[in-house]
N, C-alpha and C positions, 0 to 999 in steps of 0.2 A: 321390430320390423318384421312383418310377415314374407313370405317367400315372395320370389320375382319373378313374375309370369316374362315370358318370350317379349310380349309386348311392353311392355314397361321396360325393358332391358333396350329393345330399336330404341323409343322415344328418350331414353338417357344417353344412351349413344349420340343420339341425333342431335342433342342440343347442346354434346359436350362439345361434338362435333363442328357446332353452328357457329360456336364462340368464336370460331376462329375465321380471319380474314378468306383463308384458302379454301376451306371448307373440306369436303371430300377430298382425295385421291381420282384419280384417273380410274374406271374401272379396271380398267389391266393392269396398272398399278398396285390396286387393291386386292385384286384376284396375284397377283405376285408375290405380296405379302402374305397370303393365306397360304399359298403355297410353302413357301418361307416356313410359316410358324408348321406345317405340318409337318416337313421335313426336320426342324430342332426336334418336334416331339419324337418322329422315329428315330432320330439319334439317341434319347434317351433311353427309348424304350431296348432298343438295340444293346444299351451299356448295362441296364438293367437287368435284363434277359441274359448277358454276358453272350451274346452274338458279336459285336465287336466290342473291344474295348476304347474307351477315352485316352487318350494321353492324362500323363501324369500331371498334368497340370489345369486339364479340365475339369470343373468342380460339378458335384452332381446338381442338376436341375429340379424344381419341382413341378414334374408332368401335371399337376393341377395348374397351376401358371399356365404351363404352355397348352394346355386343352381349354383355357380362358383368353390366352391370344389367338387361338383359332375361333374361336365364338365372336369375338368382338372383331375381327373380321370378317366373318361371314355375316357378321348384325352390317358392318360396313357397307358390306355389297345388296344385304339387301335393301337397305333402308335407300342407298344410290339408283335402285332401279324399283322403288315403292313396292316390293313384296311383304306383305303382311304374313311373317312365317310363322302367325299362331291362330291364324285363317285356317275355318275349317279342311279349305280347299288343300292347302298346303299342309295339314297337320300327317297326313298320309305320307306324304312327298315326305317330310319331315323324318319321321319314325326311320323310313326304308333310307334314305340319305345318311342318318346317323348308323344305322346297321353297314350300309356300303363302305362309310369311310371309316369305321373301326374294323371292318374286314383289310380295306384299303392298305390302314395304316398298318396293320398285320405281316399285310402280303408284301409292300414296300419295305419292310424292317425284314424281312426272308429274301427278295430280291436285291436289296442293300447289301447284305452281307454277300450275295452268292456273287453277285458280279467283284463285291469286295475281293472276294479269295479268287474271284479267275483273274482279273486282270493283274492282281498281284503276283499268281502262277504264271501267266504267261509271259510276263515283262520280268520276272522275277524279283522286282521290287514292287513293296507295295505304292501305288501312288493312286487311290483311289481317296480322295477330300471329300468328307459330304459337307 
């Protein structure tokens, strides 16, 4: 099987999607879950990077999973509001988007921890849950 363009990844999404009675999610819904999956990935990257550590009981992730649950969400939201995100138009939007949210997920994994370690300091325990 040859490689899977943008577009053939919506249309399998869309009709794995189809099979079901409920269909889609809620866009906000959708947009929640993405949220979601990006937040597990800066968790991992966080544990990886040794910025914060896992509890002893949390097992390691594999960041390719969770950078393929973010995708198949973002395939979700677009295919929910018909953007063709392998359209020329969008191919730009695209590029600069994936640069944003790997800076994004960066700066959130550096903002994670920092608020981790103030509100820890200030209250003197830690009680920051991501």
């Amino acid at each position: 099987m040859g490689e899977l363009t943008i577009k053939q990844a919506q249309k399998i999404v869309d009709e794995w999607i189809n099979q079901f009675e409920e269909g889609y999610w809620p866009p906000l819904s959708m947009l929640a879950s993405l949220v979601e999956e990006v937040g597990e990935l800066a968790r991992e990257i966080n544990a990886r990077e040794k910025i914060k550590k896992k509890k002893e009981t949390e097992l390691e992730k594999d960041i390719g999973l969770e950078m393929a649950d973010i995708l198949f969400s973002l395939i979700c939201l677009a295919n929910h509001y018909e953007v063709d995100l392998e359209s020329s138009k969008s191919k730009t939007s695209i590029s600069l988007s994936l640069y944003c949210f790997s800076y994004q997920v960066t700066t959130a994994s550096r903002i994670f921890s920092a608020s981790s370690l103030l509100i820890g300091k200030i209250n003197g325990v830690f009680m920051f849950y991501p």
